[in-house]
C-alpha positions as CSV (number, residue, x, y, z in Angstrom):
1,X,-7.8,10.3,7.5
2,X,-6.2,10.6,10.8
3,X,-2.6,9.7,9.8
4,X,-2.1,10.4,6.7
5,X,-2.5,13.2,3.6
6,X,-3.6,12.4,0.5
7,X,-0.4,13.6,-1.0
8,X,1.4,11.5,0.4
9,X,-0.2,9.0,-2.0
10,X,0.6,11.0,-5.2
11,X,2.3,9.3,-8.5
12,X,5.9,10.5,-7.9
13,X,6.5,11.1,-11.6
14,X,5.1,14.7,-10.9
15,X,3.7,15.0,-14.5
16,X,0.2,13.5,-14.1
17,X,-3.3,13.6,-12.8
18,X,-2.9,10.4,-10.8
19,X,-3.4,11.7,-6.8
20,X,-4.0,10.7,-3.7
21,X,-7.9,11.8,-4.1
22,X,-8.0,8.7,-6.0
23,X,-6.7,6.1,-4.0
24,X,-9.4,3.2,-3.2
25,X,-11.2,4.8,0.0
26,X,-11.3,1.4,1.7
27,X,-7.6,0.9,1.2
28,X,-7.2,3.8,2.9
29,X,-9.6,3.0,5.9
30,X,-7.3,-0.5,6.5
31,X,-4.2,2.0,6.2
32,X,-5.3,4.3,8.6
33,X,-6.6,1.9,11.2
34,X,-3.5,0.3,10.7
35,X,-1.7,2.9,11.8
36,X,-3.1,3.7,14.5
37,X,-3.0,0.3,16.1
38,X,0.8,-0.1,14.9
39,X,1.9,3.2,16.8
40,X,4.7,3.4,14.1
41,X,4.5,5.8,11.8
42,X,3.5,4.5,7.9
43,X,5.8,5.5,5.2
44,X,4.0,5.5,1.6
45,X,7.3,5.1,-0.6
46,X,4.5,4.3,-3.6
47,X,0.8,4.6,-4.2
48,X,-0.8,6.2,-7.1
49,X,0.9,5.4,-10.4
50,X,0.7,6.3,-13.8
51,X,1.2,4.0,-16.7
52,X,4.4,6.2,-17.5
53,X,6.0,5.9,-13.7
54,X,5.0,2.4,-13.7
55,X,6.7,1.5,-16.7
56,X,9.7,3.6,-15.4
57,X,10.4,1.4,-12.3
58,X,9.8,-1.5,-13.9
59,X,6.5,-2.4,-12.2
60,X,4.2,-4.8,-13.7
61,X,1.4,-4.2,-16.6
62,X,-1.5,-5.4,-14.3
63,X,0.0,-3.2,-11.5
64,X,-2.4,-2.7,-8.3
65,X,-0.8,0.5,-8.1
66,X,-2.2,1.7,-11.1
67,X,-5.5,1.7,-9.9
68,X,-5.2,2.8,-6.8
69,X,-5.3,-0.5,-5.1
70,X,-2.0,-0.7,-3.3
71,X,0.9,1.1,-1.8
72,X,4.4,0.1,-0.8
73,X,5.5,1.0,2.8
74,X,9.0,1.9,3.8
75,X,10.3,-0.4,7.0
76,X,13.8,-0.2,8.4
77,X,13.8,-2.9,11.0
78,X,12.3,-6.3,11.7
79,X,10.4,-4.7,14.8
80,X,8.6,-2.1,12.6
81,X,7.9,-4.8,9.7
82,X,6.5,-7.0,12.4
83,X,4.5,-3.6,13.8
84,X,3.1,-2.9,10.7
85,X,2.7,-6.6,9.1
86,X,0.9,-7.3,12.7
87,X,-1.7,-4.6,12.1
88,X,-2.5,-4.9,8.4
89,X,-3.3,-8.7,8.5
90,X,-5.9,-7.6,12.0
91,X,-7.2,-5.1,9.9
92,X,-7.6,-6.6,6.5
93,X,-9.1,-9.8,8.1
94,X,-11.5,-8.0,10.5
95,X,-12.8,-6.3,7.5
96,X,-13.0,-9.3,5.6
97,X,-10.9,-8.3,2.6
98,X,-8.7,-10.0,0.7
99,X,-5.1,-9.8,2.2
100,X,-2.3,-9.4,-0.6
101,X,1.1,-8.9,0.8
102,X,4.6,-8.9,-0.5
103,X,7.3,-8.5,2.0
104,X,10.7,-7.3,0.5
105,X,14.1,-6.2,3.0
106,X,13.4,-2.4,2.9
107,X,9.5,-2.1,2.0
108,X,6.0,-3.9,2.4
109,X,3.5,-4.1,-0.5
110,X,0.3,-4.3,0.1
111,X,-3.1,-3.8,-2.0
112,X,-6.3,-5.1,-2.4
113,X,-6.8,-6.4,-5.6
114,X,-10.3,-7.7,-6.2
115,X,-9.3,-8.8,-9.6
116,X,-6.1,-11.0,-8.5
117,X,-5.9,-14.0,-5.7
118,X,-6.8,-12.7,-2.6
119,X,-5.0,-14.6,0.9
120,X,-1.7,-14.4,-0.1
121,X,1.7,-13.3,0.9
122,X,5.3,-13.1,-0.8
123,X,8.9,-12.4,-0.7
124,X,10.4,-9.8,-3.1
């Protein structure tokens, strides 16, 4: 990867087994490209999760995260979400994957789900 570390996709309850080596390699592609078209840089707030940080922050049961399908992304302003937003639906459509997005004021979810409804977008 040419933007990122694999750490930086690390469970954050700094207990488990759950890193970045894990993530979904083709998540990672779509991240990556995305970067590098958004020229703004990609803030992983979340990726990797055990069940115990999951369960800690409240995220769901059938989590994404939890398998290494999906990461959260910090954003600050419209302009970056747009950026970032912008990229990831070029990327995840050129590769013809499923695009699952939530967009929340301070963050932007996005994973790849095979098992859940692909094409879709929501607000947090």
């Amino acid at each position: 990867m040419k933007h990122f570390n694999y750490t930086e996709f690390d469970c954050k309850c700094g207990n488990c087994e759950m890193v970045g080596e894990r993530m979904d390699a083709v998540l990672l592609d779509v991240l990556d490209n995305a970067r590098n078209m958004a020229s703004v840089p990609f803030h992983i707030t979340s990726g990797l999760r055990c069940v115990y940080h999951n369960e800690k922050i409240g995220g769901s049961e059938t989590s994404s995260h939890l398998e290494g399908l999906a990461v959260d992304i910090a954003v600050q302003d419209s302009s970056t979400r747009e950026a970032i937003l912008t990229c990831l639906i070029g990327e995840l459509c050129g590769e013809n994957i499923p695009i699952r997005i939530g967009i929340a004021p301070d963050f932007i979810h996005v994973d790849i789900d095979p098992s859940k409804d692909g094409d879709v977008i929501w607000l947090y």
